[in-house]
N, CA, C and O atoms as a DFTB+ gen file, in Angstrom:
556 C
 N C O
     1  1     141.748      29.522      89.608
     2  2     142.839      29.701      90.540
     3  2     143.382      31.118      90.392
     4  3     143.427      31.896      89.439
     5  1     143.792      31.187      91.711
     6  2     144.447      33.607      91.707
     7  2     145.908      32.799      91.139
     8  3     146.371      31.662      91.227
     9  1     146.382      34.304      90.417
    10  2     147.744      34.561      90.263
    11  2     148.625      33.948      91.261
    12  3     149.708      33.489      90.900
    13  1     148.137      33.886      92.869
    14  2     149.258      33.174      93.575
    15  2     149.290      31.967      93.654
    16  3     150.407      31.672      94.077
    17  1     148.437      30.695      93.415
    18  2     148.485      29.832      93.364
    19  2     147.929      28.648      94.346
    20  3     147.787      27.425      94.350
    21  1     147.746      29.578      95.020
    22  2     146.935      29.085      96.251
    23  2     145.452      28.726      96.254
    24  3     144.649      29.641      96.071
    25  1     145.068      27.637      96.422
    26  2     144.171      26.995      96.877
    27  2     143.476      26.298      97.870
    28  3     144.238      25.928      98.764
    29  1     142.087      25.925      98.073
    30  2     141.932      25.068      99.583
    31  2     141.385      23.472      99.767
    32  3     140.536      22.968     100.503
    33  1     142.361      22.889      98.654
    34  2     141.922      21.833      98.621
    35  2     143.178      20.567      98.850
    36  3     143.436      19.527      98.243
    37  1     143.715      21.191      99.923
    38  2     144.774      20.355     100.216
    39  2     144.762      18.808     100.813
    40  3     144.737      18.593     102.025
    41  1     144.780      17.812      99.867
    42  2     145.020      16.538     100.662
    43  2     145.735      16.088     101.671
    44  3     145.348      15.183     102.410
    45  1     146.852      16.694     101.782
    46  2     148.234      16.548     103.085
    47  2     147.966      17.705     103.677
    48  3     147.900      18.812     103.143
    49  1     147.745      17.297     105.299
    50  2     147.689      18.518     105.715
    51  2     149.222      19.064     105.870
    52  3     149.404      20.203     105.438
    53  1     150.121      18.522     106.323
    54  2     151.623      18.518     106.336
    55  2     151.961      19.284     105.355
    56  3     152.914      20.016     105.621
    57  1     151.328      19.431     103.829
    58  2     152.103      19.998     102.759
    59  2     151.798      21.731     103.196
    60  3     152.756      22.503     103.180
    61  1     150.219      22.304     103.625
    62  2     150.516      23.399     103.984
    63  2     150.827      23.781     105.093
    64  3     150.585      24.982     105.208
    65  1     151.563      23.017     106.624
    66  2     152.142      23.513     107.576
    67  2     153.761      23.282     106.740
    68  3     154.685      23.900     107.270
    69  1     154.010      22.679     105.849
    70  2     155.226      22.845     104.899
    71  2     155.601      24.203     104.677
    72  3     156.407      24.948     105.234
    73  1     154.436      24.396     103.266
    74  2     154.387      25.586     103.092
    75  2     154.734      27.118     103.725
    76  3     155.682      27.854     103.451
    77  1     153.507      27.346     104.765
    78  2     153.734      28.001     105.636
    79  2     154.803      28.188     106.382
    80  3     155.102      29.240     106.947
    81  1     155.382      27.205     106.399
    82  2     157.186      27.473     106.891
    83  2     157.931      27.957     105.583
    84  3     158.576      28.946     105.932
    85  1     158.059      27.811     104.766
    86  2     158.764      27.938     103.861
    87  2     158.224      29.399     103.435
    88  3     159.018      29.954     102.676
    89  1     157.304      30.010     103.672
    90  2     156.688      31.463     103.453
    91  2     157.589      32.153     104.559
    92  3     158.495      32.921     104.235
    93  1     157.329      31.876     105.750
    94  2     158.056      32.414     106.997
    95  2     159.377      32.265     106.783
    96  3     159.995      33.218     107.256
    97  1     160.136      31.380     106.214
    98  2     161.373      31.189     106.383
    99  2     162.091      32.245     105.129
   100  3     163.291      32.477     104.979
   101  1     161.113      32.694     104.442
   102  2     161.529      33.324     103.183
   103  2     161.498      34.649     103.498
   104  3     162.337      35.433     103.055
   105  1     160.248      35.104     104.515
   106  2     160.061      36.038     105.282
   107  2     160.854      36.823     105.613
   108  3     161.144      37.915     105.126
   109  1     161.459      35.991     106.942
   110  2     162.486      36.560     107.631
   111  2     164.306      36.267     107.483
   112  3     165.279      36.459     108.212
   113  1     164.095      35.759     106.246
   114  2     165.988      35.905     105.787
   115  2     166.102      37.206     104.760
   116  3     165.225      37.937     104.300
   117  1     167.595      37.192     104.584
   118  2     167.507      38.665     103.726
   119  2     167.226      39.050     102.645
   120  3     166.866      40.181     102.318
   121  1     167.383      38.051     101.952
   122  2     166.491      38.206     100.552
   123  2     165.024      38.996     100.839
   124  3     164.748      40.130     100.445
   125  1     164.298      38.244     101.500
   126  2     162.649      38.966     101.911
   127  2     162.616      39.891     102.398
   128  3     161.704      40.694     102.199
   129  1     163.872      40.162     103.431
   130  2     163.571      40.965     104.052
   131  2     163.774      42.724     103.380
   132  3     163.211      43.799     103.583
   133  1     165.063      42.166     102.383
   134  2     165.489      43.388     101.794
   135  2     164.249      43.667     100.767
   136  3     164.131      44.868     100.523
   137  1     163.511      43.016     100.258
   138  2     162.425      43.210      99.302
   139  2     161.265      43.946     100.142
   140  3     160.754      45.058     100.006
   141  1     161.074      43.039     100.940
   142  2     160.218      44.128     101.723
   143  2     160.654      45.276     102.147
   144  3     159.789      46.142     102.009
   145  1     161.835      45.743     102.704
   146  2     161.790      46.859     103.148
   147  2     162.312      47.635     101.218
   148  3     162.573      48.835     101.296
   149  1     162.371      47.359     100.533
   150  2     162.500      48.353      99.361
   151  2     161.060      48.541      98.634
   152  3     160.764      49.345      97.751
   153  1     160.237      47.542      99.278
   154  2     158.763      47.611      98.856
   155  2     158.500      48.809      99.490
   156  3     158.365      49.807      98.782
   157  1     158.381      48.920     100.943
   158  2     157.737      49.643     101.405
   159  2     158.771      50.902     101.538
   160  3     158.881      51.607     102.541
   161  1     159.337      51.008     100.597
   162  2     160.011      52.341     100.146
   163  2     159.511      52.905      98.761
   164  3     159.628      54.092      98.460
   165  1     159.080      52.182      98.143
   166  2     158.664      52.039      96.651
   167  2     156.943      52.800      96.726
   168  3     156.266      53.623      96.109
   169  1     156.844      51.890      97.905
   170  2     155.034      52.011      98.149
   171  2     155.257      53.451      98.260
   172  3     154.918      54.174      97.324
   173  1     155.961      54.094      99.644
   174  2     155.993      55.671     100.570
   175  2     156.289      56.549      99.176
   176  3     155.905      57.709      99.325
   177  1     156.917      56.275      97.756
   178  2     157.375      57.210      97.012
   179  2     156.553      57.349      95.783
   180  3     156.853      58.034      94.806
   181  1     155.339      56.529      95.952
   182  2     154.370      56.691      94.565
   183  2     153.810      57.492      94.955
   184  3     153.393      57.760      96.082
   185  1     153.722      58.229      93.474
   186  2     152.658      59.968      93.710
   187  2     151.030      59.779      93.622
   188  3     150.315      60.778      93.707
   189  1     150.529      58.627      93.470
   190  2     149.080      58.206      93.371
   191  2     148.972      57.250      94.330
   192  3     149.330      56.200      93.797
   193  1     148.550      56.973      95.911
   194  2     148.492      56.089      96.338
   195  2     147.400      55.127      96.155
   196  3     146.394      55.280      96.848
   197  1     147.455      54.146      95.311
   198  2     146.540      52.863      94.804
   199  2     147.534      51.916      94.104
   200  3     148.533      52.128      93.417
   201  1     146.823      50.641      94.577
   202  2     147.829      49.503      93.842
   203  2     146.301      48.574      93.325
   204  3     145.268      48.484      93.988
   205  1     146.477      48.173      92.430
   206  2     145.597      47.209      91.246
   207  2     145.733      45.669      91.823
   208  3     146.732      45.190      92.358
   209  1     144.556      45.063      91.593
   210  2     144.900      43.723      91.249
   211  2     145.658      43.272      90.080
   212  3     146.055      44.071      89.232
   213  1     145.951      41.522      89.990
   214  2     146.078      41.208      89.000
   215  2     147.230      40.977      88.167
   216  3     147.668      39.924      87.704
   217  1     147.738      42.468      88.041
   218  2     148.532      42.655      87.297
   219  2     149.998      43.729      88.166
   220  3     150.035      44.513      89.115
   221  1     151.000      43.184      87.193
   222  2     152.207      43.839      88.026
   223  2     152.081      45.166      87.617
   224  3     152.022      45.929      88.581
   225  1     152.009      45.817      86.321
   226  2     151.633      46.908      85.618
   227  2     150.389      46.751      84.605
   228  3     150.149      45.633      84.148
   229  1     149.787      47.590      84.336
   230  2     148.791      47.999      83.308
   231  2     148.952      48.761      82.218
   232  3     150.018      49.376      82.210
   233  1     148.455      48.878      81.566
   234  2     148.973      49.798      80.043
   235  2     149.022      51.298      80.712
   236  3     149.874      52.142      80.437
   237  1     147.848      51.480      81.725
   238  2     147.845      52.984      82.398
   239  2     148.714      53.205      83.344
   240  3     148.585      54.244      83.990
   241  1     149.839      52.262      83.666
   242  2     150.820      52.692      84.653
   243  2     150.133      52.311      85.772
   244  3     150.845      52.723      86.688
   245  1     149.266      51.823      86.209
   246  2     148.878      51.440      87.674
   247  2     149.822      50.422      87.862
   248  3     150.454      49.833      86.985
   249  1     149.890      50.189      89.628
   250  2     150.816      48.443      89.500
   251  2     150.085      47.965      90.902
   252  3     149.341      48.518      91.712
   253  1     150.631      46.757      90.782
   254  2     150.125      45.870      92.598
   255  2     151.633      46.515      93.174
   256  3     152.419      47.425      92.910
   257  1     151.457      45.388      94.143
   258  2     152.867      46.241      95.255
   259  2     153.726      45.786      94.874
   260  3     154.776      46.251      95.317
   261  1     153.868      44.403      93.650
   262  2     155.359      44.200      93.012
   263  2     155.350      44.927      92.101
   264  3     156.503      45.356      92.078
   265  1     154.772      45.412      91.243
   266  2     154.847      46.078      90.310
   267  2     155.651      47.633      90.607
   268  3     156.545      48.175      89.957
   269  1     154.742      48.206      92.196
   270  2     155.900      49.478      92.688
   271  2     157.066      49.206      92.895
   272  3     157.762      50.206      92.725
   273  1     157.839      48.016      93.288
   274  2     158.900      47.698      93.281
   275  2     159.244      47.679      92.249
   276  3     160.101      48.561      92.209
   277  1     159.148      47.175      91.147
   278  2     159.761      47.142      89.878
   279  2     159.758      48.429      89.418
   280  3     160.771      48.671      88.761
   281  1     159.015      49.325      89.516
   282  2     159.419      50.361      88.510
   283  2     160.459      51.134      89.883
   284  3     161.244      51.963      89.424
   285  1     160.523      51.002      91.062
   286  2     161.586      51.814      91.964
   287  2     162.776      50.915      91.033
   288  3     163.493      51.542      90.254
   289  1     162.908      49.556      91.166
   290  2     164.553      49.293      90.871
   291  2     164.360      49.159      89.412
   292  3     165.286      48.446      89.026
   293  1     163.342      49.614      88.043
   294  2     163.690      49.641      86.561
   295  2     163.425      48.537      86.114
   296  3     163.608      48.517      84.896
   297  1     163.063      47.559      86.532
   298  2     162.975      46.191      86.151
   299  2     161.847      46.412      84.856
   300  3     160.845      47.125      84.916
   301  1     162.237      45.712      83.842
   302  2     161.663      45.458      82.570
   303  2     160.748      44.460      83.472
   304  3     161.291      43.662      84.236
   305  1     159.323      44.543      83.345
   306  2     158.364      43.857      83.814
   307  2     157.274      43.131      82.630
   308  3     156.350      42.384      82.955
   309  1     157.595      43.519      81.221
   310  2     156.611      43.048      80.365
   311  2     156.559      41.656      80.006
   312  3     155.580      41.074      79.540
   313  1     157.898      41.079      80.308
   314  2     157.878      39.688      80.347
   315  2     158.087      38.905      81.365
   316  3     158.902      37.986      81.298
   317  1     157.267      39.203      82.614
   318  2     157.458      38.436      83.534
   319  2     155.764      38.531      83.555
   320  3     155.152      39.558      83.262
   321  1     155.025      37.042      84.029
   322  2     154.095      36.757      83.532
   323  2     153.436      36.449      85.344
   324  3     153.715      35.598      86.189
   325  1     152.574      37.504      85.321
   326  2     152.532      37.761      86.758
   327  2     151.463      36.519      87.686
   328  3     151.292      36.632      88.900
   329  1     150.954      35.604      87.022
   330  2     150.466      34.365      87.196
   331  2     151.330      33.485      87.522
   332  3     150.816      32.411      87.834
   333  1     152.616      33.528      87.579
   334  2     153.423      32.798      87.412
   335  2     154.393      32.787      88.770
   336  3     155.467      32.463      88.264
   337  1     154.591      32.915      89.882
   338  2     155.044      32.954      90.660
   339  2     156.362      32.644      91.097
   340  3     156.832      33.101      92.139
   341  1     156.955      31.902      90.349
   342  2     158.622      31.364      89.821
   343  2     159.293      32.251      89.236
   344  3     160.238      32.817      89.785
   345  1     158.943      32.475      88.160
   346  2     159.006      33.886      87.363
   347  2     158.620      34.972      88.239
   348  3     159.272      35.891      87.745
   349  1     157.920      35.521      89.317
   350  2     157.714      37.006      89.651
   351  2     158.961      36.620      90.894
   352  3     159.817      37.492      91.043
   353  1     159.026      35.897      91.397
   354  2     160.385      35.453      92.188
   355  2     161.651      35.751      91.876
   356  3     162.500      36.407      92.478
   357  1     161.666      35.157      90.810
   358  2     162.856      35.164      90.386
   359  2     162.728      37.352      89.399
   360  3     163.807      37.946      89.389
   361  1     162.233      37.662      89.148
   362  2     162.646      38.937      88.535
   363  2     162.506      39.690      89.832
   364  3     162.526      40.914      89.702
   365  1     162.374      39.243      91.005
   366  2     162.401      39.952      92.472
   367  2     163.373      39.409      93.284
   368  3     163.705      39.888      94.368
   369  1     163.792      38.510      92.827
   370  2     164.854      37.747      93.627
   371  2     164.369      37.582      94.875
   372  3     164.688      38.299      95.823
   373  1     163.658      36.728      94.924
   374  2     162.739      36.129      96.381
   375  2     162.322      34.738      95.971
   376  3     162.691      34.329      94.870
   377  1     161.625      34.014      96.715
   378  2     161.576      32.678      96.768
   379  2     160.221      32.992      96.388
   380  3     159.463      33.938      96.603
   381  1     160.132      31.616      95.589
   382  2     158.682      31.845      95.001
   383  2     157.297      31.788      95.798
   384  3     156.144      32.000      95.423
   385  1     157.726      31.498      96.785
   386  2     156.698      30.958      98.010
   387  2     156.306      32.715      98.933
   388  3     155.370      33.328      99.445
   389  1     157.448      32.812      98.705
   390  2     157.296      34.973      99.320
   391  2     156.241      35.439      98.178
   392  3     155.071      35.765      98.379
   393  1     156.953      35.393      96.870
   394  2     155.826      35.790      95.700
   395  2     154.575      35.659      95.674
   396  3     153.806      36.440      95.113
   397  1     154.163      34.321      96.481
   398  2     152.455      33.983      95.718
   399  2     152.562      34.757      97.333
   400  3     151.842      35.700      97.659
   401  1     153.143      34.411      97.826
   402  2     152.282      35.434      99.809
   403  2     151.742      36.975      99.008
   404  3     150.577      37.370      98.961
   405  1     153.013      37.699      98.399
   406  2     152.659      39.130      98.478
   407  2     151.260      38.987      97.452
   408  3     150.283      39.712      97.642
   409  1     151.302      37.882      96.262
   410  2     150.390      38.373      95.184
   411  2     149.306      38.255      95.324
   412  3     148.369      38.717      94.673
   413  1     149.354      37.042      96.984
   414  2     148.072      36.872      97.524
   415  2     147.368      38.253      97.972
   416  3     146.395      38.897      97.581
   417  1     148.940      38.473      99.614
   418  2     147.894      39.448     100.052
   419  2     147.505      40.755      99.482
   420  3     146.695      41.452     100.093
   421  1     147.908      41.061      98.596
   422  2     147.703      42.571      96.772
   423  2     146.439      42.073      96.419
   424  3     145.440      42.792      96.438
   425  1     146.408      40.444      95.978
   426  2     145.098      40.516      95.250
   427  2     143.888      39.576      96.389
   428  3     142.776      40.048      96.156
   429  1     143.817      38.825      97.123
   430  2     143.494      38.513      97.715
   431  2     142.249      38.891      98.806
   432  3     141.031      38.733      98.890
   433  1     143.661      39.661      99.801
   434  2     143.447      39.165     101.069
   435  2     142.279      40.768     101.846
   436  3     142.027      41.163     102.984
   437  1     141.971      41.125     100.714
   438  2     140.960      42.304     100.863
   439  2     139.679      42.500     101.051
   440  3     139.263      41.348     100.928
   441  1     138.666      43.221     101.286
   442  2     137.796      43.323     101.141
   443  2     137.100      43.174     100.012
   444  3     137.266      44.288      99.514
   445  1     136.079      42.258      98.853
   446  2     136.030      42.018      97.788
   447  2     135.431      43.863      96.663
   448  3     135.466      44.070      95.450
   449  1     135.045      44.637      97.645
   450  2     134.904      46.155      96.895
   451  2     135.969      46.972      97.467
   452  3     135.661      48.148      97.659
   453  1     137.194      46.603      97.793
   454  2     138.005      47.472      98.080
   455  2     138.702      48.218      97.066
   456  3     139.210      47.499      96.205
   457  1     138.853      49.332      96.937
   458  2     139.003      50.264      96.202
   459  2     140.991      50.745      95.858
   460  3     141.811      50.913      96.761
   461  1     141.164      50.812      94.982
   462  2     142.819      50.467      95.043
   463  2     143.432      51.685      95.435
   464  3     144.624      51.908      95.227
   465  1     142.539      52.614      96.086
   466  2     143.434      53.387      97.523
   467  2     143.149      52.693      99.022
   468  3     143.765      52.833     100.079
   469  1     142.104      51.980      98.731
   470  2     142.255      51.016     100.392
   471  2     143.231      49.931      99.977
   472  3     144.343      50.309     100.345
   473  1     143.314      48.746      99.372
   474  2     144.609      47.945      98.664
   475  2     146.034      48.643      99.347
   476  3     146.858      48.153     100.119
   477  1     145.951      49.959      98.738
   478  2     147.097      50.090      98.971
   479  2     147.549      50.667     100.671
   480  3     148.662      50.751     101.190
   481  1     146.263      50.976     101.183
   482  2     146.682      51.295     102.635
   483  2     146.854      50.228     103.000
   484  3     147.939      49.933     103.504
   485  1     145.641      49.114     102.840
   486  2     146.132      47.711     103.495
   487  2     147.321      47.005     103.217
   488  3     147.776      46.262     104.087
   489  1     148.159      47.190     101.614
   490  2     149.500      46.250     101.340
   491  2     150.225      47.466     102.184
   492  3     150.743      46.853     103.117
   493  1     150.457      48.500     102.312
   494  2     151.585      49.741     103.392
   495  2     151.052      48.601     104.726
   496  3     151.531      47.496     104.982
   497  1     150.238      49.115     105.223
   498  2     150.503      48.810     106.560
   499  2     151.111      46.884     106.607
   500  3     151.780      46.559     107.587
   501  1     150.840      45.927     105.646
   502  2     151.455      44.553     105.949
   503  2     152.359      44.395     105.716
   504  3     153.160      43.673     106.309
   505  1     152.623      45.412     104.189
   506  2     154.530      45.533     104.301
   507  2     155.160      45.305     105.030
   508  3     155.921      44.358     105.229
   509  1     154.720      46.891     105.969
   510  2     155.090      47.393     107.037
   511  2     155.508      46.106     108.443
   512  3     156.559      46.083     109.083
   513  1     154.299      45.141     108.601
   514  2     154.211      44.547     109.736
   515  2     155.644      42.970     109.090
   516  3     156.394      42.094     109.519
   517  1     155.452      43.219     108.613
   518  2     156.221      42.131     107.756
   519  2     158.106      42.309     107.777
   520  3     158.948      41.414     107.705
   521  1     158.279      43.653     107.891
   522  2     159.801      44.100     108.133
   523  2     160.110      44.014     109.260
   524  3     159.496      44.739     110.043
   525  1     161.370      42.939     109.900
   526  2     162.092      42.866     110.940
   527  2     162.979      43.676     111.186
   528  3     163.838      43.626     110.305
   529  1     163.346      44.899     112.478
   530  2     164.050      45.871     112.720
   531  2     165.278      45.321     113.132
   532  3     165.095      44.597     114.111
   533  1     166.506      45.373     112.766
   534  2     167.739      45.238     113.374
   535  2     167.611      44.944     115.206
   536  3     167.317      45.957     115.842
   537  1     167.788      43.809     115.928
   538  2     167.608      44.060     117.349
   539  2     166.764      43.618     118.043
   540  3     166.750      43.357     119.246
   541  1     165.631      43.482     116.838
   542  2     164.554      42.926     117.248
   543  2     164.306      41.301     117.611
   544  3     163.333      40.748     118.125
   545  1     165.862      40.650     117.026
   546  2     165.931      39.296     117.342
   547  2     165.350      38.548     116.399
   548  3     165.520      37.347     116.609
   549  1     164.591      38.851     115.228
   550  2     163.977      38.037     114.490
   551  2     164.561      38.577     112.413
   552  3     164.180      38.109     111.341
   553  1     165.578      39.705     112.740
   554  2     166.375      39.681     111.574
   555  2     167.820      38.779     111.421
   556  3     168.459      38.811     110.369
């Protein structure tokens, strides 16, 4: 099983049109929303553009796209156990169901030789699609 927790062996189909609401609903309230848009502030201000699987940080300073968030707002990240999705929630203050989405689509939702300067163009641009603009009716 990935770090997010996700699997495809669902007996209820109901539990993942559940789910899937509860991703969306986490989405677009402000908690998510403010994470995302400080993500994709975090992402625009790293001086190496690449994000890693796996892991939130590495001993070499690489990170996934929570991991750039954490070092923008300082967050002590060595004990948050990035398999863990309750825990990366909660040291992000997001619902744990937002967590396994992003850790999916970081480690996931890529090309399986994608290279962690494509990773990171692909997590910028979903950030990106993922932030609701003031006006737009859906913040």
């Amino acid at each position: 099983m990935s770090r997010s927790g996700y699997h495809d062996d669902h007996d209820d189909p109901w539990q993942l049109i559940r789910w899937r609401g509860q991703v969306a609903s986490a989405t677009r309230g402000q908690r998510g929303q403010r994470m995302f848009r400080e993500m994709r502030t975090a992402l625009e201000s790293m001086p190496v553009k690449r994000l890693v699987a796996d892991d939130l940080i590495t001993e070499e300073g690489d990170v996934c796209a929570f991991g750039a968030l954490g070092v923008a707002r300082g967050i002590d990240m060595q004990n948050v156990d990035p398999d863990d999705p309750q825990q990366v929630g909660h040291a992000f203050d997001v619902a744990h169901q937002l967590a396994s989405e992003v850790e999916y689509m970081n480690d996931e939702d890529g090309h399986p030789k994608e290279t962690p300067e494509q990773r990171y163009e692909r997590m910028y641009e979903w950030v990106c699609s993922q932030i609701r603009e003031p006006g737009d009716g859906q913040a």
